[in-house]
Backbone as JSON Lines, residues from 0, in Angstrom:
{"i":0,"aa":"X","n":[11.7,-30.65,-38.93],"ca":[11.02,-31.38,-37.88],"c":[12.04,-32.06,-36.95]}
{"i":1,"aa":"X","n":[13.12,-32.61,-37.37],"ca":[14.09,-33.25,-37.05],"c":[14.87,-32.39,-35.78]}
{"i":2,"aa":"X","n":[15.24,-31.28,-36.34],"ca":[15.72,-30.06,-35.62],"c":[15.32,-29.67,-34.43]}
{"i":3,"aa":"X","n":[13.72,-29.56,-34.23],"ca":[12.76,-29.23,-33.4],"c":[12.9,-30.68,-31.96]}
{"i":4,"aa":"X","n":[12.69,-31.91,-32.85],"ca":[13.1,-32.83,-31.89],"c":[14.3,-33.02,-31.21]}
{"i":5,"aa":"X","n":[15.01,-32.61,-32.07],"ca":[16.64,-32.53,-31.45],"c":[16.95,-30.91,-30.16]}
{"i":6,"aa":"X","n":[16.32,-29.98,-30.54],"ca":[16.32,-28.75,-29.62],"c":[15.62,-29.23,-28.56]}
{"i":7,"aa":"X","n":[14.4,-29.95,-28.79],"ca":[13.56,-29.93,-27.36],"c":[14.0,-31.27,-26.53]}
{"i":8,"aa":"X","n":[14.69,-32.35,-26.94],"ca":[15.17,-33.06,-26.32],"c":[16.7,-32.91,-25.85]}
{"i":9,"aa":"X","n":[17.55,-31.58,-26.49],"ca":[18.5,-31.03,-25.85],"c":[17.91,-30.06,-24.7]}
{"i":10,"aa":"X","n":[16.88,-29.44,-24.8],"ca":[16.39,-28.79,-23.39],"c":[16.22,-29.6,-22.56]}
{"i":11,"aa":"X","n":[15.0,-30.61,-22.88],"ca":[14.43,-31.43,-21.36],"c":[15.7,-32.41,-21.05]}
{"i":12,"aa":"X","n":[16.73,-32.73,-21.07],"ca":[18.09,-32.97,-20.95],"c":[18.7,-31.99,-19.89]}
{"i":13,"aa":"X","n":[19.13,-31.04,-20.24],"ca":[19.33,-29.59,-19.86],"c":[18.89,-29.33,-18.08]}
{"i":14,"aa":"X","n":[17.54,-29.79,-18.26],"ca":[16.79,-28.95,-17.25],"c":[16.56,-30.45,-16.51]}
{"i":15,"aa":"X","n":[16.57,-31.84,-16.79],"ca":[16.74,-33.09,-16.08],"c":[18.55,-32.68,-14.74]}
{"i":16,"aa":"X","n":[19.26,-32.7,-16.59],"ca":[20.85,-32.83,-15.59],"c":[20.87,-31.42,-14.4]}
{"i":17,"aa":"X","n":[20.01,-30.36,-14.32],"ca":[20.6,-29.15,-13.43],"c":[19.46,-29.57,-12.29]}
{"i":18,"aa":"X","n":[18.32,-30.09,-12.72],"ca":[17.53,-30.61,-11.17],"c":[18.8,-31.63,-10.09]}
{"i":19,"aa":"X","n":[19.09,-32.75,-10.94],"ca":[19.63,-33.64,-10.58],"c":[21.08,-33.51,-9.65]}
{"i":20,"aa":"X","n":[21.31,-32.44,-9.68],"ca":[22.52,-31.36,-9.21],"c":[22.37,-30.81,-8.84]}
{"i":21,"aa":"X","n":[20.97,-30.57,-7.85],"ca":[20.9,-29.31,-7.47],"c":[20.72,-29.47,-6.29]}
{"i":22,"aa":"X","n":[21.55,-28.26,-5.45],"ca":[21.78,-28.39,-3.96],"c":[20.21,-28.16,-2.86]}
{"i":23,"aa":"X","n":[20.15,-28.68,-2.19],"ca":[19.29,-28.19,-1.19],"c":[19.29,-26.95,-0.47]}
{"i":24,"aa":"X","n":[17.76,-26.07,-0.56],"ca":[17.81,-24.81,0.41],"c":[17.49,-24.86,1.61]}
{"i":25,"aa":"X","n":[18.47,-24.74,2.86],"ca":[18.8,-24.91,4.46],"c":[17.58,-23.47,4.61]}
{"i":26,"aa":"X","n":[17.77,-22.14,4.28],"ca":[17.29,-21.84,4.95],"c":[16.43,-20.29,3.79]}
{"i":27,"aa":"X","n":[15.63,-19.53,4.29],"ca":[15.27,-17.96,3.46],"c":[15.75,-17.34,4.37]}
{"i":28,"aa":"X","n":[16.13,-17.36,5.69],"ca":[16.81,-16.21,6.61],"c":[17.74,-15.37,6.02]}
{"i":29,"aa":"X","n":[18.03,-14.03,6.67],"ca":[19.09,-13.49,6.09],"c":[20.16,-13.79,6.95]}
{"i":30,"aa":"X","n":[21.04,-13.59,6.1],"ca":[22.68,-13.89,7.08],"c":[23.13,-13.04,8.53]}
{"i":31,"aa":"X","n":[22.38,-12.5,8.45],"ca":[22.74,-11.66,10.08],"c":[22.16,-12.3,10.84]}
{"i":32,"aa":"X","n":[21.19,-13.9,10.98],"ca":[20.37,-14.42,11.64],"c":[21.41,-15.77,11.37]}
{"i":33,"aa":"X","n":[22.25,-16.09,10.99],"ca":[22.88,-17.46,10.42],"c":[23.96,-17.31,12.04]}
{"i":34,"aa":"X","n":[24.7,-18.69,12.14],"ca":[25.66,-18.58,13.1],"c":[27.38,-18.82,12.09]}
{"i":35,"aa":"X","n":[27.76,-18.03,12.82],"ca":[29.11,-17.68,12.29],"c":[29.65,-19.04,11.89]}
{"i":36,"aa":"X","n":[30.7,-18.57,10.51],"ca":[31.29,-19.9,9.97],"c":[32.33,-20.12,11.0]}
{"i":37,"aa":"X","n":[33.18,-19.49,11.78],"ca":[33.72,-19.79,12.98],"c":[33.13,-20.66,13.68]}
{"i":38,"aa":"X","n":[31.61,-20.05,14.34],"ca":[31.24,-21.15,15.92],"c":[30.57,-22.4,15.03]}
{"i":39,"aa":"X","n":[30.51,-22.48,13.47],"ca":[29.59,-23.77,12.62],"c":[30.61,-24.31,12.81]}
{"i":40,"aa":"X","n":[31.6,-24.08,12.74],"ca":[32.95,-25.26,12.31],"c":[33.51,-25.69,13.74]}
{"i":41,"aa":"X","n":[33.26,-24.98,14.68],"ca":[33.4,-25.4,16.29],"c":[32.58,-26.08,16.81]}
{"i":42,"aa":"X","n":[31.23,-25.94,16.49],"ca":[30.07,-26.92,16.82],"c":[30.07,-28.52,16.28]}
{"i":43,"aa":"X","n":[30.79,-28.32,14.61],"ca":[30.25,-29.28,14.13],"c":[31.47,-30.34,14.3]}
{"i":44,"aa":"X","n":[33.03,-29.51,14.69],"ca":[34.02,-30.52,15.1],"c":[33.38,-31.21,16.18]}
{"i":45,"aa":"X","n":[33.89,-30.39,17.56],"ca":[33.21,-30.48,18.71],"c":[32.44,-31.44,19.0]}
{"i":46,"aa":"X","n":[31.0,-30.5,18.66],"ca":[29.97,-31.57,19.75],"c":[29.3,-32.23,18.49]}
{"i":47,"aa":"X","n":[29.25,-32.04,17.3],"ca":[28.68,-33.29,16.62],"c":[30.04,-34.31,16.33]}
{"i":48,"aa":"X","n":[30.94,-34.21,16.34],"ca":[32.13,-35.05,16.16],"c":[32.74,-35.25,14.67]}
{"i":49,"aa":"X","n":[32.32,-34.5,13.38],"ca":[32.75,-34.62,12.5],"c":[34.21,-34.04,11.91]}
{"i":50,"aa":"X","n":[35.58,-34.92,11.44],"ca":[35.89,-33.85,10.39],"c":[36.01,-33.28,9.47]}
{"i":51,"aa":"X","n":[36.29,-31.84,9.67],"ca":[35.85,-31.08,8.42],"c":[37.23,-31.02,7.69]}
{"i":52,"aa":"X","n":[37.08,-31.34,5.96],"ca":[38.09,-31.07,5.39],"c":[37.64,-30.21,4.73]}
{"i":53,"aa":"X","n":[36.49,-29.7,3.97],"ca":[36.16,-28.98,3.35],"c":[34.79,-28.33,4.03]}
{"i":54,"aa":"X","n":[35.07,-26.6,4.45],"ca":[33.6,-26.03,4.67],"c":[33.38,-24.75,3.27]}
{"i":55,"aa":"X","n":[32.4,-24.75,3.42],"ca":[32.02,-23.97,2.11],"c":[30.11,-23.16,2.52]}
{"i":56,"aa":"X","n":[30.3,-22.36,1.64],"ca":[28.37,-21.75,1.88],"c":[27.86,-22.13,0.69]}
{"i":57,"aa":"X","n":[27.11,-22.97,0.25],"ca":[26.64,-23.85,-0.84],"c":[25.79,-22.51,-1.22]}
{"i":58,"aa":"X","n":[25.19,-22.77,-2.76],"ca":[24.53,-22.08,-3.08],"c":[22.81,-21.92,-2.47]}
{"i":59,"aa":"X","n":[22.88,-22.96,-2.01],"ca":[21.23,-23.29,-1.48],"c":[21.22,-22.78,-0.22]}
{"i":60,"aa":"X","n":[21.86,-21.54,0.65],"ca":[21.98,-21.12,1.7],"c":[22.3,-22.2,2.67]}
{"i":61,"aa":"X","n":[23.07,-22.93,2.4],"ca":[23.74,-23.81,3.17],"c":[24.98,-23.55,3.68]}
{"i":62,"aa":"X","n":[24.99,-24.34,5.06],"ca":[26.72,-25.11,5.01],"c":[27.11,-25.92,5.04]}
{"i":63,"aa":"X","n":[28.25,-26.11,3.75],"ca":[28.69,-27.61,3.53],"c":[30.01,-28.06,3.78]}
{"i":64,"aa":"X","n":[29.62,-28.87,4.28],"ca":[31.25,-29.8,4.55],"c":[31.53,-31.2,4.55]}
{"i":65,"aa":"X","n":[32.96,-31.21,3.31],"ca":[33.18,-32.36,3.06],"c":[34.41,-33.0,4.17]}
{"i":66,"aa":"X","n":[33.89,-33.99,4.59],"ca":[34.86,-34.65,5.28],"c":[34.56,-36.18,6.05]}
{"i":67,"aa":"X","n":[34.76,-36.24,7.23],"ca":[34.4,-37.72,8.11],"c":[33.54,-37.58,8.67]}
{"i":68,"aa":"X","n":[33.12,-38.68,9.03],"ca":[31.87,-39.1,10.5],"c":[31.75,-40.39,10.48]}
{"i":69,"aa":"X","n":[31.54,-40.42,11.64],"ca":[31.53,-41.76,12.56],"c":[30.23,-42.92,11.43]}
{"i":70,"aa":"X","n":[30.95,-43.86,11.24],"ca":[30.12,-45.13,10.16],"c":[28.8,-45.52,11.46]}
{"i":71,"aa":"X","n":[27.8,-45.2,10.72],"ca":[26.2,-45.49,11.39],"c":[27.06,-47.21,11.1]}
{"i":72,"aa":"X","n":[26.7,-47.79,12.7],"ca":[26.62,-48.88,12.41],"c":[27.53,-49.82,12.56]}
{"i":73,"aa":"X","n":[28.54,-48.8,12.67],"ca":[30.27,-49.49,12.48],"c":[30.47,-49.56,13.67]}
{"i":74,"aa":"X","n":[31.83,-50.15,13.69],"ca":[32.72,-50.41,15.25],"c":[32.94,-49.36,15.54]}
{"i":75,"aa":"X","n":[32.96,-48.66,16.76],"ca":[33.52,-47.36,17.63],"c":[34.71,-46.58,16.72]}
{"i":76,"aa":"X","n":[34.98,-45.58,16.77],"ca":[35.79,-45.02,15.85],"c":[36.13,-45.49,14.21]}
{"i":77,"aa":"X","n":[35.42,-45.78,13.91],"ca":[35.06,-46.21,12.32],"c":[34.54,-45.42,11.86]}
{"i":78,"aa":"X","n":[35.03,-44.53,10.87],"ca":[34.9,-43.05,9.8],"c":[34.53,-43.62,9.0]}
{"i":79,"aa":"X","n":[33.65,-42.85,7.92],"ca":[32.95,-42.37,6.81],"c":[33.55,-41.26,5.87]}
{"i":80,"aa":"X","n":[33.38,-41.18,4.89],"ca":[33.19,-40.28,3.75],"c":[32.0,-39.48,3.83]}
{"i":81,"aa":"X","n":[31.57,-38.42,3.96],"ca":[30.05,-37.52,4.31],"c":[30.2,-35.94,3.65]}
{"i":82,"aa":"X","n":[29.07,-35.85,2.76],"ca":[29.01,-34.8,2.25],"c":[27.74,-34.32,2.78]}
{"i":83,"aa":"X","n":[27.55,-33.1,3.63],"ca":[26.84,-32.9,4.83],"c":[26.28,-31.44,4.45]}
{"i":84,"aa":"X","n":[25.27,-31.18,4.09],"ca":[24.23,-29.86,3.86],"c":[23.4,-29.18,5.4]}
{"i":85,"aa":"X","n":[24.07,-28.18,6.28],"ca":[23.47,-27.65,7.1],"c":[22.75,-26.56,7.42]}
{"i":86,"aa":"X","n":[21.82,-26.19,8.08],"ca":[21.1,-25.18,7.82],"c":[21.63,-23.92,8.77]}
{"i":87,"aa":"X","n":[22.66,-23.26,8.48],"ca":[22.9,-22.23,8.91],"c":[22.49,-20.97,10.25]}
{"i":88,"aa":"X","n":[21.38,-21.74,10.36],"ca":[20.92,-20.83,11.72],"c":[20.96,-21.86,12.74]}
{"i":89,"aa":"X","n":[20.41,-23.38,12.87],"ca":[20.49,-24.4,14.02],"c":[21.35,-25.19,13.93]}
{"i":90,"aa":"X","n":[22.36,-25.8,12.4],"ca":[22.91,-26.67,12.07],"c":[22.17,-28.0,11.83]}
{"i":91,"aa":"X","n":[21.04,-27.99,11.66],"ca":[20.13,-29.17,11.77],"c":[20.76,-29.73,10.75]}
{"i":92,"aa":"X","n":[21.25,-30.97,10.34],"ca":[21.5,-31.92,8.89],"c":[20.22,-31.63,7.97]}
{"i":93,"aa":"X","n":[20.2,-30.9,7.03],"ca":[19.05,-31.48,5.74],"c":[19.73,-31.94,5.55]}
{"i":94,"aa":"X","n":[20.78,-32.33,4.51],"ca":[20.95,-33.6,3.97],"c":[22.42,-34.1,3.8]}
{"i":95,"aa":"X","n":[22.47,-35.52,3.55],"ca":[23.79,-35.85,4.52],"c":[23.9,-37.18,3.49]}
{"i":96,"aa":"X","n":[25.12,-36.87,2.44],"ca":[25.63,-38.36,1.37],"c":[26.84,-38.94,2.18]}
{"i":97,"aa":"X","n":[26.82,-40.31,1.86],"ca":[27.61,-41.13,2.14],"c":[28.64,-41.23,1.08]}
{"i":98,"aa":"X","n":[29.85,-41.74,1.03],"ca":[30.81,-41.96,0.28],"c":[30.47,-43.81,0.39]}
């Protein structure tokens, strides 16, 4: 009996810690409809003003990049820490952590 409690509370454990980690899906498009990791990383220096130290294609059909952005709130040129989930065809932010 003991066993049984111990397996099923090592599952619902299991399946808590991989929700809790789990990336957001930007988009179901296929990639011939996405904009190039070239013009994403030109757009998102550019005209959203972030930098990128890290870009990557997340598993959730994203693009992610770890790096700076301007502190909501802060004095004029005052950076952030931002771990930034974009949706590959508009760049819209789904979702966007603070450091």
């Amino acid at each position: 009996m003991k066993k049984h409690v111990l397996l099923g509370l090592v599952a619902t454990t299991a399946l808590f810690a991989q929700t809790a980690f789990a990336e957001p899906t930007c988009t179901k498009e296929l990639k011939d409809k996405w904009m190039t990791e070239l013009d994403a990383q030109k757009k998102i220096v550019g005209e959203m003003g972030y930098v990128i130290y890290k870009f990557k294609e997340s598993d959730g059909a994203c693009y992610e990049i770890y790096g700076m952005g301007a502190k909501e709130g802060g004095a004029a040129g005052e950076m952030e820490k931002v771990e930034i989930y974009f949706n590959p065809i508009d760049l819209s932010i789904v979702e966007k952590k603070k450091d």
